[in-house]
Structure formats: structure tokens, C-alpha cells
C-alpha positions as CSV (number, residue, x, y, z in Angstrom):
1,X,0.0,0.0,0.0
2,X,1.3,3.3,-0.8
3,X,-0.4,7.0,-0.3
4,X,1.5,10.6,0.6
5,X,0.6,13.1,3.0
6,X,-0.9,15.0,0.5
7,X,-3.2,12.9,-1.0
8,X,-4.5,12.2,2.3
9,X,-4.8,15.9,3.7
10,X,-6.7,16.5,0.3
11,X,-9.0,13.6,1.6
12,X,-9.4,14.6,4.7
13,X,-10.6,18.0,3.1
14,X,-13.0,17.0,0.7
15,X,-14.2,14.9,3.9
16,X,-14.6,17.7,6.0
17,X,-15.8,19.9,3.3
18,X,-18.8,17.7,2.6
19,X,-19.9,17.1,5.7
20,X,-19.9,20.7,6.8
21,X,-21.9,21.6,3.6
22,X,-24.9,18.8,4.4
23,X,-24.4,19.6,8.5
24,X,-23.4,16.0,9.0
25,X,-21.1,14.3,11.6
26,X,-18.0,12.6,10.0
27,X,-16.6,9.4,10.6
28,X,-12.7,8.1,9.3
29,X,-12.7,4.1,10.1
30,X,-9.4,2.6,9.8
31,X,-8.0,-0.8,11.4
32,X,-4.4,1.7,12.7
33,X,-4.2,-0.8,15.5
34,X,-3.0,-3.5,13.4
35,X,-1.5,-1.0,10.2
36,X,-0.3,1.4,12.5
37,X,2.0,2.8,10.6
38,X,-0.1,3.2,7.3
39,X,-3.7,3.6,8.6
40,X,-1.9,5.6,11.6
41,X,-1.2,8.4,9.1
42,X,-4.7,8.7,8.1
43,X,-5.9,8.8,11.6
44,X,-3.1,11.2,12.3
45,X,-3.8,13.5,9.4
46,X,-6.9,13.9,9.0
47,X,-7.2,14.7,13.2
48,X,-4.4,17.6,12.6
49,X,-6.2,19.0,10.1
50,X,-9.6,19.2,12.0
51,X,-8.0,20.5,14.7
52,X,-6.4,23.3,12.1
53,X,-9.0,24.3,9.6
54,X,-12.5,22.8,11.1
55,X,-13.3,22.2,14.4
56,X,-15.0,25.8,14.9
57,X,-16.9,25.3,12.3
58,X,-18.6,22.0,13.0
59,X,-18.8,22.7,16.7
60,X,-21.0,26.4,15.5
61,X,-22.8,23.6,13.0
62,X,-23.6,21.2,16.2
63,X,-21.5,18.6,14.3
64,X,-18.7,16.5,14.9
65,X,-15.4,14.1,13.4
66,X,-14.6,11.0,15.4
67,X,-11.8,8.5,14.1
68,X,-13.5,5.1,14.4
69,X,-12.2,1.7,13.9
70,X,-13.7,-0.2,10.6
71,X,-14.7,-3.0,12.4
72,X,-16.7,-0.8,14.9
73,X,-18.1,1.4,11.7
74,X,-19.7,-1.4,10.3
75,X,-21.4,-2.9,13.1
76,X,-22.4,1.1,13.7
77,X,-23.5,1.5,10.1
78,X,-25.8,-2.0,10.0
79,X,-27.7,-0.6,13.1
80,X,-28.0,3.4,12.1
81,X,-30.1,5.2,10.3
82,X,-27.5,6.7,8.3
83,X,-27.3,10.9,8.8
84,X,-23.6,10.9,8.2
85,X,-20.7,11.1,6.2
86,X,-18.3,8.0,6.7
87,X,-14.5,8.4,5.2
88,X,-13.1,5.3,4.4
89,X,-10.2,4.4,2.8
90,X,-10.5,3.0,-1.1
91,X,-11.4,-0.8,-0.6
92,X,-12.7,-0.4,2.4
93,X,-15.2,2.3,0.2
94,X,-15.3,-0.1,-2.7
95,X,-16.8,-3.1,-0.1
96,X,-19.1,-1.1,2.8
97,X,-20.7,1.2,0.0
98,X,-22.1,-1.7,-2.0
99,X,-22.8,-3.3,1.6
100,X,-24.8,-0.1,2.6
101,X,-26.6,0.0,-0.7
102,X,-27.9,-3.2,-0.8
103,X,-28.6,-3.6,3.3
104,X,-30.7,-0.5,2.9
105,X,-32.2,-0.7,-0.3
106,X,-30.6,-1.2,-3.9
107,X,-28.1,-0.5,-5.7
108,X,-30.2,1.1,-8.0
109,X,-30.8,3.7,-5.5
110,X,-27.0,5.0,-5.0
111,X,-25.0,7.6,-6.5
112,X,-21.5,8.1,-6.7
113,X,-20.0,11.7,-6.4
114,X,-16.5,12.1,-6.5
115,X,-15.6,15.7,-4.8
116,X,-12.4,17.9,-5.3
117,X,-10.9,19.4,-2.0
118,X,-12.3,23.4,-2.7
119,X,-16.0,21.8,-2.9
120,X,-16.2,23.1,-6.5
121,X,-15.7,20.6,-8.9
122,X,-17.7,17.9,-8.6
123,X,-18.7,14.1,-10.9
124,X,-21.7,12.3,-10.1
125,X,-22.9,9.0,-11.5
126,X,-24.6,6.2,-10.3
127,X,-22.7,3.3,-8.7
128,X,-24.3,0.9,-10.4
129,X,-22.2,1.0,-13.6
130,X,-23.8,0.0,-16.9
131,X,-26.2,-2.9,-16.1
132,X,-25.0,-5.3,-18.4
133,X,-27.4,-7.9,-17.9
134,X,-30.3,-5.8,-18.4
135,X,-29.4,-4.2,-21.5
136,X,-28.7,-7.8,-23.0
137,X,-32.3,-8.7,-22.0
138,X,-32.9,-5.4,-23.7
139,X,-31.0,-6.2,-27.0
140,X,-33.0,-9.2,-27.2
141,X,-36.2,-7.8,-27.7
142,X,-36.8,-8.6,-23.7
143,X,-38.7,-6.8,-21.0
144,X,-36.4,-5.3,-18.5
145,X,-37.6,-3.8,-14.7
146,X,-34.2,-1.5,-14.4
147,X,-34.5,1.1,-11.5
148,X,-33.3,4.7,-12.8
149,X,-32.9,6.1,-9.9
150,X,-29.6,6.4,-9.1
151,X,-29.0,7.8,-13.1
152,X,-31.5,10.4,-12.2
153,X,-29.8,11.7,-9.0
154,X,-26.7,11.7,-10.7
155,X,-28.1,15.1,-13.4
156,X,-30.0,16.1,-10.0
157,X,-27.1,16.5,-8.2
158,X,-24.9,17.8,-10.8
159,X,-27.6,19.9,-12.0
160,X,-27.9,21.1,-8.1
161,X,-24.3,21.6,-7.8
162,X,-24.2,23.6,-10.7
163,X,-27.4,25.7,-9.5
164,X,-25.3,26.3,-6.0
165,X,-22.5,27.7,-7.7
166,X,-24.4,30.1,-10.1
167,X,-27.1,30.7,-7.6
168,X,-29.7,30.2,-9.9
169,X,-33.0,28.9,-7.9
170,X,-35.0,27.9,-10.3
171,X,-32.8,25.3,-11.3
172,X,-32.2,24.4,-7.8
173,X,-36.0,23.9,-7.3
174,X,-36.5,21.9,-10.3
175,X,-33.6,19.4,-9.0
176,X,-35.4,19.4,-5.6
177,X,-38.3,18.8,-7.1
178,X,-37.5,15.9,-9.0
179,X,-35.5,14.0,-6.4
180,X,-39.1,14.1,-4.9
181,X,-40.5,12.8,-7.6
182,X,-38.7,9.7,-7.6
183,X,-39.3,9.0,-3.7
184,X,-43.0,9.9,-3.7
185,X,-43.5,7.1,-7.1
186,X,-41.9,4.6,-4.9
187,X,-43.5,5.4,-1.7
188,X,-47.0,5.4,-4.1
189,X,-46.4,1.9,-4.2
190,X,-44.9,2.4,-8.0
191,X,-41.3,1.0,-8.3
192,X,-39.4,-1.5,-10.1
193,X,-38.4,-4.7,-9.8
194,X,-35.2,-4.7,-7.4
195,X,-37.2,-2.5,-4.6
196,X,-40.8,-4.9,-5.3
197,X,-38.0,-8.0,-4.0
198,X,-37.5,-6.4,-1.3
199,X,-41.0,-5.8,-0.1
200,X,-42.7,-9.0,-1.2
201,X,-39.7,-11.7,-1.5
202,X,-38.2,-13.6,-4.0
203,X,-41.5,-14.3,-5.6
204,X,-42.8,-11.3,-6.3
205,X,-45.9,-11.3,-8.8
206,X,-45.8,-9.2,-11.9
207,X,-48.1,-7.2,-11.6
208,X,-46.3,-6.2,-8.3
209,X,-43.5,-4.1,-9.9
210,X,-43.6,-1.6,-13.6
211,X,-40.5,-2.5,-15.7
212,X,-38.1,0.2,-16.8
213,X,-40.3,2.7,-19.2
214,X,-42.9,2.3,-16.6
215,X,-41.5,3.5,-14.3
216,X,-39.7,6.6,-15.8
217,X,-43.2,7.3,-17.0
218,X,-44.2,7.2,-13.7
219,X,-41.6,9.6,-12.3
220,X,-42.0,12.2,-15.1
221,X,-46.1,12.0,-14.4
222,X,-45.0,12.5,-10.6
223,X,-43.0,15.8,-11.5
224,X,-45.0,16.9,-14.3
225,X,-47.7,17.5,-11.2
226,X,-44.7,19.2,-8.8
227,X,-43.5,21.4,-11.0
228,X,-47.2,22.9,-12.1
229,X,-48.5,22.6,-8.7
230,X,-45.4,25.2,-8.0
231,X,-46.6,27.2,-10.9
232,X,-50.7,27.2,-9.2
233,X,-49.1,29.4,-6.2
């Protein structure tokens, strides 16, 4: 394993950065009593630097950073309902992400944004990568039940990012808008096939779940009747 201080102080940043800007506690999880040299320079750094640059800021925010050992994180993680940001180091990401995906929903449900130390420059897509299976199915001629959620919040929260940064509201309120759209057609009882598994077991009924045109259908209807509810007021 290899890393330099810099790399990791630009971690630690980003960390810190995000949390502040959602108002979120932060959590590094390492294993620095067994890679104490290695994981000790994580710990190390990223405690001198919210001693340095943060700690008045999330104590005026009523938030926090802790250094917590991975094995305690994940037990912590499994029994939370989430509300914080949790700094990991790259494999240990690349395993308790897909782990906190799945446990609490789908995959189709997570985004990945990848965030620069000054906050500015920011890529979002969804975890999920391409869905290979599906879009054989799809090839085929084949009916496919593939949740677009996570592809949506990826333009919501670039779009979103983008609206922050040219404080332009309107666009904000659009993104806003239709991340709402997409949790009030699944909490209508109208979602695809990976969430309907998870509500009525492996043998879910068809007629229990829309497949993937469906169910974009259903999430434009949903916003269609946000956006001109907004425009009523």
C-alpha cells in the first residue's frame, strides 16, 4: 500500500468539506491498531487537520469528526439510520458502499460523487455502472424492470451543484423537485423490480413491480404535477 501526506490531507478536506456543507457528523474508520503505521497516518492527518481548519466550524454547525475503527463502523452502520458522512479508505469504500446500498435498499438507488478538496468541482454518477445484464435482455427484444434512480440523481445532483454555484434557484428547485418525484413514485407503491423483491420476497408477482419505461413514465407524471403545482401558487 502506498499513499502521501498530501493525498490524504486532500481527503481529509473533501471529507470535512462535505460534511460541513450537508451539516453532517464525520466518521474516518481505519484498522491503525493492526496497520499502524499506514492507517496511523490517516488517523493522524486527518485529526491535525480538523484541529487546524475545522473544528469551529462544526462545533457552531452542532456537528462533529470522530476516528473510528472499521470494524466498529460497520457494526455502527448496520444498526443506524444513516445521517452521516463516513471516510473510508479506497477498498474499504469499494466493499461497505455496495454493503450499505444493498442492506438499505438497492443498488439502484446509490450515486457516486466524487468531490475535489475546494467543494467546487464535482462528478456524479450512479454506482451501479452500466447494467450489463439488463441491456442484454434489452437487446434481445426482452422486458427489463431497471430502477433509474440512481441515473437520475446523478443530473439532479450535478444539476444542483451547478445551481449552487451560479445561484440560480429555479434550477435548484427543479432538481429538488424531481429527487421528490422519484421518492414519492416509490412510496405510491410504484417501483421496479429490485425495490418490489425487497417488499414482497423472492417471488414477487408481476403485476407487483412496472418495468423500466414504466417506471420513468411514472416519475415524469410524478413531476410533471410538482412542477405545475409550484406554478398554481
Amino acid at each position: 500500500m502506498y499513499n502521501t501526506d498530501e493525498s490524504i490531507r486532500a481527503f481529509a478536506e473533501a471529507s470535512m468539506n462535505v460534511a460541513y456543507q450537508k451539516r453532517w457528523p464525520l466518521y474516518l474508520s481505519t484498522k491503525n491498531t493492526i496497520l499502524k503505521k499506514y492507517d496511523g497516518r490517516f488517523k493522524d492527518i486527518f485529526q491535525e487537520n480538523y484541529e487546524t481548519n475545522w473544528r469551529g466550524r462544526f462545533e457552531d454547525a452542532g456537528i462533529w469528526y470522530e476516528h473510528r475503527l472499521i470494524d466498529d463502523m460497520v457494526a455502527y452502520a448496520l444498526k443506524s439510520e444513516g445521517g452521516y458522512v463516513w471516510a473510508c479508505k479506497n477498498y474499504d469504500g469499494d466493499v461497505q458502499s455496495d454493503l450499505v446500498a444493498q442492506g438499505f435498499g438497492s443498488l439502484g438507488l446509490m450515486t457516486s460523487v466524487l468531490v475535489c478538496p475546494d467543494g467546487r468541482t464535482v462528478e456524479a454518477e450512479a454506482a451501479h455502472g452500466t447494467v450489463t445484464r439488463h441491456y442484454r435482455v434489452h437487446q434481445k427484444g426482452g422486458e427489463t424492470s431497471t430502477n433509474s434512480i440512481a441515473s437520475i440523481f446523478a443530473w439532479s445532483t450535478g444539476l444542483a451543484h451547478r445551481a449552487k454555484l451560479d445561484d440560480n434557484k429555479r434550477l435548484l428547485d427543479f432538481t429538488q423537485k424531481l429527487e421528490a418525484a422519484c421518492v414519492g413514485t416509490v412510496e405510491s407503491g410504484k417501483m421496479t423490480k429490485d425495490l418490489a423483491l425487497l417488499i414482497h420476497g423472492p417471488t414477487v408477482s408481476r403485476d407487483k413491480y412496472l418495468n423500466t419505461m414504466e417506471f420513468i413514465d411514472a416519475v415524469a407524471e410524478e413531476l410533471r404535477t410538482r412542477l405545475s403545482a409550484k406554478s398554481k401558487l
